[in-house]
Backbone and ligand atoms as CSV (ligand in chain L), in Angstrom:
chain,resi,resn,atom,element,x,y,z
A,1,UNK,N,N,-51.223,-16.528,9.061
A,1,UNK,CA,C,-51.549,-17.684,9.926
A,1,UNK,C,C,-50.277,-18.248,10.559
A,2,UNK,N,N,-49.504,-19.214,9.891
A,2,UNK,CA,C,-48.431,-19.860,10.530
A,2,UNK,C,C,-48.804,-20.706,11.047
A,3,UNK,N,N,-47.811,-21.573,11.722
A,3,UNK,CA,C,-47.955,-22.525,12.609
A,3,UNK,C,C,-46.987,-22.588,13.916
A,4,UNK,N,N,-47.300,-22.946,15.184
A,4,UNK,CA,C,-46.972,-22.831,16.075
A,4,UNK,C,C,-46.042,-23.875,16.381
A,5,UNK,N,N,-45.268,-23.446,17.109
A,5,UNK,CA,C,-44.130,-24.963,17.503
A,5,UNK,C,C,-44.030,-25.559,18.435
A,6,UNK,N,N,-44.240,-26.683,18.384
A,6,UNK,CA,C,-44.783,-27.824,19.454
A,6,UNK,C,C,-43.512,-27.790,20.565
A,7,UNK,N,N,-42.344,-27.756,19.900
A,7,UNK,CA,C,-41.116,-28.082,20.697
A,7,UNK,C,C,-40.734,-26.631,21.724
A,8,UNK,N,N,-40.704,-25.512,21.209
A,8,UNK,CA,C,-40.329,-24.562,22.180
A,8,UNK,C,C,-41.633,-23.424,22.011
A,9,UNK,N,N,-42.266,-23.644,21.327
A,9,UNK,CA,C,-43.514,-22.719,21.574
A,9,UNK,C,C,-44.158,-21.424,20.730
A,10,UNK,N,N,-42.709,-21.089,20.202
A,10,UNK,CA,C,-42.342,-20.204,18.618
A,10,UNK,C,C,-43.932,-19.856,18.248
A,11,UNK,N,N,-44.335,-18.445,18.193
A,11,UNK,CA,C,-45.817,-18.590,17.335
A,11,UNK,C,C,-45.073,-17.911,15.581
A,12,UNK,N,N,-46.555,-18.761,15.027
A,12,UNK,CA,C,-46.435,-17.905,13.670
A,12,UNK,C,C,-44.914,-18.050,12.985
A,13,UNK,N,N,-44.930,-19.647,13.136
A,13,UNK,CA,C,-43.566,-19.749,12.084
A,13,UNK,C,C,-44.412,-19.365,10.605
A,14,UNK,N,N,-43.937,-19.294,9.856
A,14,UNK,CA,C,-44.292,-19.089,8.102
A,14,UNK,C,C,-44.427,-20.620,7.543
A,15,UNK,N,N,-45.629,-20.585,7.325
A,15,UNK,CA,C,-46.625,-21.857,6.482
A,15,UNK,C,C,-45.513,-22.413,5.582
A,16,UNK,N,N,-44.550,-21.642,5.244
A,16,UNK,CA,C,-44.066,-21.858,3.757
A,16,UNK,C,C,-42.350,-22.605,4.632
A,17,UNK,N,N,-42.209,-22.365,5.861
A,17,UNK,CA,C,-41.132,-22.940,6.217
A,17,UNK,C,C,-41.477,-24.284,6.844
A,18,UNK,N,N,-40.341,-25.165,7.122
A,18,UNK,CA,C,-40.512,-26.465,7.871
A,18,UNK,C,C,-40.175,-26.356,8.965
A,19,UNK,N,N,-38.814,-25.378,9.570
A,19,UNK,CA,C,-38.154,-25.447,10.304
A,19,UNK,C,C,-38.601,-24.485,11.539
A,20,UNK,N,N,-38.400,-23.948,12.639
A,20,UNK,CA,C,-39.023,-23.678,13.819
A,20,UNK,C,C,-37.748,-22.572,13.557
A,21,UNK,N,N,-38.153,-21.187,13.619
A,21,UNK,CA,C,-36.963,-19.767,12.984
A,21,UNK,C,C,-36.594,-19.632,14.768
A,22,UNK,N,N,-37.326,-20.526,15.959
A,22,UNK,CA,C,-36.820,-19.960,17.004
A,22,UNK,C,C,-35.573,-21.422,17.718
A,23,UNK,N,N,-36.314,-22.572,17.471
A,23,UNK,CA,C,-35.336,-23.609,18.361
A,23,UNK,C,C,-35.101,-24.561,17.083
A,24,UNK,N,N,-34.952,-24.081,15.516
A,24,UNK,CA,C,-34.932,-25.227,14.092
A,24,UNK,C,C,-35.761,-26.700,14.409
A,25,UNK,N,N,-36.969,-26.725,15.313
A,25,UNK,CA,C,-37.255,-27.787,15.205
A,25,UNK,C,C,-37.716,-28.422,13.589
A,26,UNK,N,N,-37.603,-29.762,13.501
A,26,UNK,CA,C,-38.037,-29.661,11.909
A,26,UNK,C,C,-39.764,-30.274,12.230
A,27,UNK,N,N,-40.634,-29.820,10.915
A,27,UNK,CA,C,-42.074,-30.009,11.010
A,27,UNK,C,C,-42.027,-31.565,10.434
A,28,UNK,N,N,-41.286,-31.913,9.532
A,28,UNK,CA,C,-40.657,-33.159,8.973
A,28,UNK,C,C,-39.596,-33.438,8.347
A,29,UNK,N,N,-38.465,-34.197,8.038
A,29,UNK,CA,C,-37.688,-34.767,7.315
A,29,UNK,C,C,-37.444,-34.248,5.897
A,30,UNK,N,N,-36.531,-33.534,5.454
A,30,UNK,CA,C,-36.086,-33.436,4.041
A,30,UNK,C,C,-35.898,-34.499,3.265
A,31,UNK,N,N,-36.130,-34.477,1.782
A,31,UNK,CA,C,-35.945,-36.088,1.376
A,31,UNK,C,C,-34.959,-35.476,0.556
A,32,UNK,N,N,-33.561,-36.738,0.336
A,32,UNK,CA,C,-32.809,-36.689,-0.682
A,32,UNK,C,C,-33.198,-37.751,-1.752
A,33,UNK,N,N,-33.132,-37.572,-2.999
A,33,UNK,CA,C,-32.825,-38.998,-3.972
A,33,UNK,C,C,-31.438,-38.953,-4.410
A,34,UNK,N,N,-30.994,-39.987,-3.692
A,34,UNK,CA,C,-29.709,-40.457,-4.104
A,34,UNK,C,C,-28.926,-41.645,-5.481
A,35,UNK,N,N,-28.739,-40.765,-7.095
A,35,UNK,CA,C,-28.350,-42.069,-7.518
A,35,UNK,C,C,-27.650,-43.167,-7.562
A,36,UNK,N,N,-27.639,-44.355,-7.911
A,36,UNK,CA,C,-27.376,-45.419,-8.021
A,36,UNK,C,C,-26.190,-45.321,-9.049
A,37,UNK,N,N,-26.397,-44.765,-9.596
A,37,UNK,CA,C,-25.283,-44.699,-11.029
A,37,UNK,C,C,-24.311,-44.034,-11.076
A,38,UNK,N,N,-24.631,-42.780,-10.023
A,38,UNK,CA,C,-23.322,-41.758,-10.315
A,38,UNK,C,C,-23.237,-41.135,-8.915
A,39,UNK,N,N,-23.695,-41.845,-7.735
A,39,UNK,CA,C,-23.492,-41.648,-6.652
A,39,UNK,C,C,-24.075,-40.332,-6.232
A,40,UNK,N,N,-24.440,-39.395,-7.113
A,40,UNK,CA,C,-24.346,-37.988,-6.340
A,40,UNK,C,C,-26.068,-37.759,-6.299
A,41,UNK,N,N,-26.313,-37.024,-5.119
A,41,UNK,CA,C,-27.408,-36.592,-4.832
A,41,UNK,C,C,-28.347,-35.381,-5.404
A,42,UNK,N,N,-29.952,-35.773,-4.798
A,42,UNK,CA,C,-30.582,-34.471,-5.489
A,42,UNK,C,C,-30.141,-33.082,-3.962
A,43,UNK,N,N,-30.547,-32.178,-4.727
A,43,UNK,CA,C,-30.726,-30.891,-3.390
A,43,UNK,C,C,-32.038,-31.617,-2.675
A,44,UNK,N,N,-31.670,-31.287,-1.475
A,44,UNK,CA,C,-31.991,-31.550,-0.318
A,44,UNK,C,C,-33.933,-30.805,-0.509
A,45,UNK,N,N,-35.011,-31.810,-0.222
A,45,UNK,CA,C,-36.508,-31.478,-0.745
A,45,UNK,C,C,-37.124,-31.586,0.624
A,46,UNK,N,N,-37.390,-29.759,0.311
A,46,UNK,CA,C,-38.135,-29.767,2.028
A,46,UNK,C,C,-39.794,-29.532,1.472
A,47,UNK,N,N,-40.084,-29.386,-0.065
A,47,UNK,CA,C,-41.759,-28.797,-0.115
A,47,UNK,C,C,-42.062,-29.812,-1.218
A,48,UNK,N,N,-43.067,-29.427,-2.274
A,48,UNK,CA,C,-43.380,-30.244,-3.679
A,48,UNK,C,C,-42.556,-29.970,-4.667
A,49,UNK,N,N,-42.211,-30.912,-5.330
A,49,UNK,CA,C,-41.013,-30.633,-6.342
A,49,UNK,C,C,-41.583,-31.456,-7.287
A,50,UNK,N,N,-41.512,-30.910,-8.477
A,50,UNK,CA,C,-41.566,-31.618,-9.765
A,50,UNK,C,C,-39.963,-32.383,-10.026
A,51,UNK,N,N,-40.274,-33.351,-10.462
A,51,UNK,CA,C,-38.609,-33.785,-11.578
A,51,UNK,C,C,-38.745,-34.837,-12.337
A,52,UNK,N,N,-38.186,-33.672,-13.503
A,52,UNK,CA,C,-38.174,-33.875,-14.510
A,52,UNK,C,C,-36.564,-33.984,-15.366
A,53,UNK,N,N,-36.654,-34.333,-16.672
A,53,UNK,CA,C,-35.867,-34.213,-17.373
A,53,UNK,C,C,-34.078,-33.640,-16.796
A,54,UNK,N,N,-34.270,-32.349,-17.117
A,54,UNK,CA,C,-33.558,-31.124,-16.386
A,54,UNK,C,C,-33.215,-30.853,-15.138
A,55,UNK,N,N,-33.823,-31.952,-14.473
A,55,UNK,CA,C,-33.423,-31.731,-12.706
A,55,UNK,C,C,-32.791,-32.681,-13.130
A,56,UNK,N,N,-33.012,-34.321,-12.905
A,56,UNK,CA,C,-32.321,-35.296,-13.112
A,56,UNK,C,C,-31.647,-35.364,-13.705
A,57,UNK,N,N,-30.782,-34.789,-14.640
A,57,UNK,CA,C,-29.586,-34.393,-15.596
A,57,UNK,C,C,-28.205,-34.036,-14.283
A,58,UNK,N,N,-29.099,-33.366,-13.449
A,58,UNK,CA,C,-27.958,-32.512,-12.543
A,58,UNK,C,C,-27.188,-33.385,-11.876
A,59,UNK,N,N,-28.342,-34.847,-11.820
A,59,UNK,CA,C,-27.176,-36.279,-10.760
A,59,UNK,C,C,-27.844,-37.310,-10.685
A,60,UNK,N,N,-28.692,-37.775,-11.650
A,60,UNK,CA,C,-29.017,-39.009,-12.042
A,60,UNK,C,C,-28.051,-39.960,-12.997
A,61,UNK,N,N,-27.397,-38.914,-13.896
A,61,UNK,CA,C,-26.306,-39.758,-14.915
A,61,UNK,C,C,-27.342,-39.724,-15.956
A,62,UNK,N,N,-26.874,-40.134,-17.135
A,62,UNK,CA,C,-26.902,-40.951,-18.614
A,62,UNK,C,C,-28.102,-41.300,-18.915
A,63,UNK,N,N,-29.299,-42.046,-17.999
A,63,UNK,CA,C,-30.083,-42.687,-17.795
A,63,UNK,C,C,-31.533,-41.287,-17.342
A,64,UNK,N,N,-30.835,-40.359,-16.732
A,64,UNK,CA,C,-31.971,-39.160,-17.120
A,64,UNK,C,C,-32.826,-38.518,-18.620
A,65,UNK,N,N,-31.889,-39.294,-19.596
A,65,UNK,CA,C,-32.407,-38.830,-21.057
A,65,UNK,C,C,-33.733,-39.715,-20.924
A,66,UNK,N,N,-34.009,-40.745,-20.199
A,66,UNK,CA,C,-35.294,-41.354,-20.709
A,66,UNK,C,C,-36.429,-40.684,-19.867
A,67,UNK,N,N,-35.825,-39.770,-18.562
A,67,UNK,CA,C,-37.189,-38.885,-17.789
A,67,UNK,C,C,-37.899,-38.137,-19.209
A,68,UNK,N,N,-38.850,-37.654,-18.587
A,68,UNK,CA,C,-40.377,-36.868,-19.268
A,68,UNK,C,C,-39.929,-35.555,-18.480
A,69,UNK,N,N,-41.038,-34.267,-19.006
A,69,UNK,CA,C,-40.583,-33.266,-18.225
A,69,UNK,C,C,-42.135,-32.925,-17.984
A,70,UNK,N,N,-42.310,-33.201,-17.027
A,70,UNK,CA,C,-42.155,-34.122,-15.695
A,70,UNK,C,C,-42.203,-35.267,-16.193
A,71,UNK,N,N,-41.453,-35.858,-14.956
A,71,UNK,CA,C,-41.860,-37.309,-14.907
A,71,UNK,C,C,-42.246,-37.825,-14.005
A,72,UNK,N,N,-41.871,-37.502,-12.349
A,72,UNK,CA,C,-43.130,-37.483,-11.323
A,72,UNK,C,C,-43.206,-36.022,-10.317
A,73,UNK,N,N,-43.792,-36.522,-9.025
A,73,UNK,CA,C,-43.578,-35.271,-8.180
A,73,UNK,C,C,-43.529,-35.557,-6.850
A,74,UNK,N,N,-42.388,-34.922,-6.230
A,74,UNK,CA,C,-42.996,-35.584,-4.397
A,74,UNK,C,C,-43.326,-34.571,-4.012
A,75,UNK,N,N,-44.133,-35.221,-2.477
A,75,UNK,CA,C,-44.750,-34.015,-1.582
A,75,UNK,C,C,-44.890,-34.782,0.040
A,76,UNK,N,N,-45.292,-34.204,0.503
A,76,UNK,CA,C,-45.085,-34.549,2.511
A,76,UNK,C,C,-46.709,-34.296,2.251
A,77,UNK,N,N,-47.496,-35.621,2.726
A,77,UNK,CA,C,-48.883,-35.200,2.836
A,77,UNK,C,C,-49.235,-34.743,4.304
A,78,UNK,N,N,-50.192,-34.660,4.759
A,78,UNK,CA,C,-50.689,-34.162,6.017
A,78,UNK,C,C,-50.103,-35.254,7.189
A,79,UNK,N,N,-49.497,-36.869,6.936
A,79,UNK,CA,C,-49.045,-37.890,8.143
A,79,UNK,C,C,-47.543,-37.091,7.929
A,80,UNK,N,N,-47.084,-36.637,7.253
A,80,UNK,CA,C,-45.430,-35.928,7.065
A,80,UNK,C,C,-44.985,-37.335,6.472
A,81,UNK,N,N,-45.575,-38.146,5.536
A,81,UNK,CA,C,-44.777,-39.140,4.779
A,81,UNK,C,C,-45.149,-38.194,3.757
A,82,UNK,N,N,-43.310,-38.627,2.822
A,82,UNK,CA,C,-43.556,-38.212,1.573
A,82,UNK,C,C,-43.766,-38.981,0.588
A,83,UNK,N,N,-44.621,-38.606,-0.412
A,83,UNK,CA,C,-45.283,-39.143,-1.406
A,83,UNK,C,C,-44.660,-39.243,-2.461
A,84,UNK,N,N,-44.670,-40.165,-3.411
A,84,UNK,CA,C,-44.358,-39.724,-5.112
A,84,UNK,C,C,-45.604,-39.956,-6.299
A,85,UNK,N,N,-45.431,-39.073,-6.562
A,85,UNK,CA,C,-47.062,-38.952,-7.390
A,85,UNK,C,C,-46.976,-39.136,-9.027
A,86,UNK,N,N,-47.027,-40.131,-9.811
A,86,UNK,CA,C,-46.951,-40.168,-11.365
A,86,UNK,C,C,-47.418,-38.910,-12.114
A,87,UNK,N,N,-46.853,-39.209,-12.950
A,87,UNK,CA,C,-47.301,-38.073,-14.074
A,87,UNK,C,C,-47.657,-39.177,-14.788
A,88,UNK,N,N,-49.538,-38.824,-15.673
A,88,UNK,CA,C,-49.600,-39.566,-16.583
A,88,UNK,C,C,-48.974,-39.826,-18.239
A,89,UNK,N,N,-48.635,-38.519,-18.729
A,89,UNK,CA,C,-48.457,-38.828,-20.440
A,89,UNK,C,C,-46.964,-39.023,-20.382
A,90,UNK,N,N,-46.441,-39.619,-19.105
A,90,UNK,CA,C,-44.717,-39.781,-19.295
A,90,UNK,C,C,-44.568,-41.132,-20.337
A,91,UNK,N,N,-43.699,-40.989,-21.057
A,91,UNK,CA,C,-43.388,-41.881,-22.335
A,91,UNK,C,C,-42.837,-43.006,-21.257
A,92,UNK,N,N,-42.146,-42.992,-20.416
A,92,UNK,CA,C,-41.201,-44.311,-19.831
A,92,UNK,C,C,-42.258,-44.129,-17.910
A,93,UNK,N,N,-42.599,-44.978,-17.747
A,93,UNK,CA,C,-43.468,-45.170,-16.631
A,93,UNK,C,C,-42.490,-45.247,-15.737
A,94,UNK,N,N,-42.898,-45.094,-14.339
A,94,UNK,CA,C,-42.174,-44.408,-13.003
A,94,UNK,C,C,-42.525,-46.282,-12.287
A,95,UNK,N,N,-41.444,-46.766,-11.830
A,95,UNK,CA,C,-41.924,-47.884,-10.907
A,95,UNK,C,C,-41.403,-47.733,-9.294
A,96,UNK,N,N,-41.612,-47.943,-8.641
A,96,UNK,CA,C,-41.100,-47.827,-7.226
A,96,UNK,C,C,-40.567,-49.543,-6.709
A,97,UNK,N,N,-39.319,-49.952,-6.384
A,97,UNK,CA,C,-39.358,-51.321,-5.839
A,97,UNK,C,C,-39.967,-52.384,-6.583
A,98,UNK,N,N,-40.063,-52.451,-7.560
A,98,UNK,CA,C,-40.637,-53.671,-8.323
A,98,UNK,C,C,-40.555,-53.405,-9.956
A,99,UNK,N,N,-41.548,-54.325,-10.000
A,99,UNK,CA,C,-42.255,-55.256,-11.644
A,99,UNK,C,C,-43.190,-54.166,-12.472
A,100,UNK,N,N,-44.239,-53.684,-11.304
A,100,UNK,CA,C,-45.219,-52.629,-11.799
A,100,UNK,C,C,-45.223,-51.660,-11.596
A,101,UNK,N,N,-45.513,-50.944,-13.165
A,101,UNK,CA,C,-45.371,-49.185,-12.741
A,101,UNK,C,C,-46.248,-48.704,-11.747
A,102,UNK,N,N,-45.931,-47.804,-11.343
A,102,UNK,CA,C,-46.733,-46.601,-9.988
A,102,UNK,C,C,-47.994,-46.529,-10.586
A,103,UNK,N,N,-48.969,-46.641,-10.448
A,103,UNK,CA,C,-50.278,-46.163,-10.773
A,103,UNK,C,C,-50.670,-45.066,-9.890
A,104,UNK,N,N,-50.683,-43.330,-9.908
A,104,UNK,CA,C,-51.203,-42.396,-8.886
A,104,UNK,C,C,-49.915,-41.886,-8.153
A,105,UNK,N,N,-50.452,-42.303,-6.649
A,105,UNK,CA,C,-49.621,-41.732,-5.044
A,105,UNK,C,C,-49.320,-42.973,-4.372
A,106,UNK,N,N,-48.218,-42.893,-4.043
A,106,UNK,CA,C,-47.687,-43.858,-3.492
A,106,UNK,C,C,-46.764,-43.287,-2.328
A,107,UNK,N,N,-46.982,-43.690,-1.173
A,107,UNK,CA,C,-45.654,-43.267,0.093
A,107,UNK,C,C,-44.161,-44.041,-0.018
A,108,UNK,N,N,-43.553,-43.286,0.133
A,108,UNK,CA,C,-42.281,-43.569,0.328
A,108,UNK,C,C,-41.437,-44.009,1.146
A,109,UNK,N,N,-40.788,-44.646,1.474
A,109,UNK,CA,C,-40.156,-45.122,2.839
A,109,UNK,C,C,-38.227,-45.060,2.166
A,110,UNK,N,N,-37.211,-44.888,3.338
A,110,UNK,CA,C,-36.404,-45.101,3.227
A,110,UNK,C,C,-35.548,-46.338,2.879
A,111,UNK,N,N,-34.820,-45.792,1.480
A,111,UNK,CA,C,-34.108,-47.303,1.071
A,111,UNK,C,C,-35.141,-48.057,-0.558
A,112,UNK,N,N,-36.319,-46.942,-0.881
A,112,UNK,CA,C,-36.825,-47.285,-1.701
A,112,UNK,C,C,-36.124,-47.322,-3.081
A,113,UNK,N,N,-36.108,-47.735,-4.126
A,113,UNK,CA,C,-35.753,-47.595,-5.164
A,113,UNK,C,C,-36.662,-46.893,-6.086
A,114,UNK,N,N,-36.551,-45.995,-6.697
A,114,UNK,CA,C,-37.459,-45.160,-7.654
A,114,UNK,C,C,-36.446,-45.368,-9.341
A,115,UNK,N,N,-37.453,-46.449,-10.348
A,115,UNK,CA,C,-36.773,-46.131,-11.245
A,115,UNK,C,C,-37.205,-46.037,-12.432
A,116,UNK,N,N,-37.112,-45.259,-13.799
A,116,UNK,CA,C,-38.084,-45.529,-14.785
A,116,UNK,C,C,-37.886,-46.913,-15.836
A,117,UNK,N,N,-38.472,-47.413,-16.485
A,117,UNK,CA,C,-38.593,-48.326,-17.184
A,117,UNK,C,C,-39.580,-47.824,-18.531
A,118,UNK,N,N,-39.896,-49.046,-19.455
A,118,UNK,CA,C,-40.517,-49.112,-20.599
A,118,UNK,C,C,-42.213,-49.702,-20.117
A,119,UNK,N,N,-42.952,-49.260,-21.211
A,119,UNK,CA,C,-44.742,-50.054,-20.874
A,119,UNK,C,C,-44.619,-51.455,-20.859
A,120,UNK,N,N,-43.268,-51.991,-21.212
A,120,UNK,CA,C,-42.890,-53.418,-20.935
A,120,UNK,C,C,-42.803,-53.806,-19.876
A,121,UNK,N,N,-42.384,-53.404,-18.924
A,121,UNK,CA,C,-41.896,-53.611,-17.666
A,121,UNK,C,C,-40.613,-52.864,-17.461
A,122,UNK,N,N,-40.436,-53.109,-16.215
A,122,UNK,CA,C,-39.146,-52.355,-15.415
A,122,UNK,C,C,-37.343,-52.735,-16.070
A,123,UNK,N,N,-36.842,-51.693,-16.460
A,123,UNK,CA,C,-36.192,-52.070,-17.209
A,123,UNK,C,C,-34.451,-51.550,-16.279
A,124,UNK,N,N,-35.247,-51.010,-15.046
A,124,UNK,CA,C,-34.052,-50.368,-14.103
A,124,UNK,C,C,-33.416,-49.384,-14.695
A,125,UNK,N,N,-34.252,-48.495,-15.535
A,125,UNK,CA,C,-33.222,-47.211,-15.842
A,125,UNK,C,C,-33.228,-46.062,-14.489
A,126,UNK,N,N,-32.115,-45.620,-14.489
A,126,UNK,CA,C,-31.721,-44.262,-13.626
A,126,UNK,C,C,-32.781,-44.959,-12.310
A,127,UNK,N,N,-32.020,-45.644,-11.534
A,127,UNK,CA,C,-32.218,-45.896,-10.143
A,127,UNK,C,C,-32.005,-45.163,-9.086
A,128,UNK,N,N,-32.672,-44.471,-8.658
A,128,UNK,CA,C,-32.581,-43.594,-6.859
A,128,UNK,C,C,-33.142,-43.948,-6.220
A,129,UNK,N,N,-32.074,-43.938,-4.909
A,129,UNK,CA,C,-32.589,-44.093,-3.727
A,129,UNK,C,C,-33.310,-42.997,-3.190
A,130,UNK,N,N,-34.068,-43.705,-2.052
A,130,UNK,CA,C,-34.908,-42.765,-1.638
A,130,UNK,C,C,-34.376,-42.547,-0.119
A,131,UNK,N,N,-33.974,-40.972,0.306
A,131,UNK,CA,C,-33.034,-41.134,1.624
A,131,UNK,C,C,-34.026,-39.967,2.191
A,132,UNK,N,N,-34.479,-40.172,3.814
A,132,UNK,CA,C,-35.222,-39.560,4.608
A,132,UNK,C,C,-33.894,-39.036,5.468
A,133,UNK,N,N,-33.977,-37.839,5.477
A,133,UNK,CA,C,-32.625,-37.147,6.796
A,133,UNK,C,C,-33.571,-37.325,7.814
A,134,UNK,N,N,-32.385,-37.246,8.661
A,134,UNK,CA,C,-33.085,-37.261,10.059
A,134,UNK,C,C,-32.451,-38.661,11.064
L,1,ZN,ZN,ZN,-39.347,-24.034,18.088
């Protein structure tokens, strides 16, 4: 199948790419999460990604020992916003920008804060930003 490219006309790019193999148009925005704690970024997320434990180790800092494996997941729904989606049996709950944990899917916007906490409330562990390229 593929998909066709709006910008120069390209048929049958590959479903599985974002980018246009004839003029790189992008289909949407790569997301980075950038931490708060140790400055350094995730690899650059062009599809669905789990992260967990073991990813967040790589540049979350100190504060990754309290992720789950998983602990959530993003994805680009059909508007090309990307999503972050809870995992339920995570021991430390996922909050986005606030007080209350994530319940489900939630969209993302640039400049968000993604951080885990306790069933107490938000306790600001391992804070990332949420960075849209582009
Ligand atoms: Zn193109």
């Amino acid at each position: 199948m593929g998909w066709d490219c709006k910008e120069c006309g390209a048929e049958e790019n590959p479903d599985e790419s974002i980018e246009c193999y004839s003029c790189l148009f992008l289909l949407f925005h790569p997301l980075k999460l950038v931490s708060a704690d140790t400055g350094r970024e995730s690899k650059k997320i062009k599809l669905k990604l789990a992260f967990g434990k073991k990813l967040l180790d790589e540049f979350a800092g100190e504060d990754a020992q309290f992720a789950s494996e998983p602990q959530f997941r993003v994805f680009p729904n059909p508007l090309k916003q990307w999503v972050l989606e809870t995992v339920q049996s995570v021991k430390n709950p996922t909050f986005i920008n606030g007080s209350e944990p994530i319940e489900d899917q939630t969209v993302l916007h640039q400049g968000d804060i993604i951080s885990i906490g306790s069933r107490r409330g938000n306790e600001d562990k391992m804070k990332l930003m949420v960075h849209v390229e582009g």
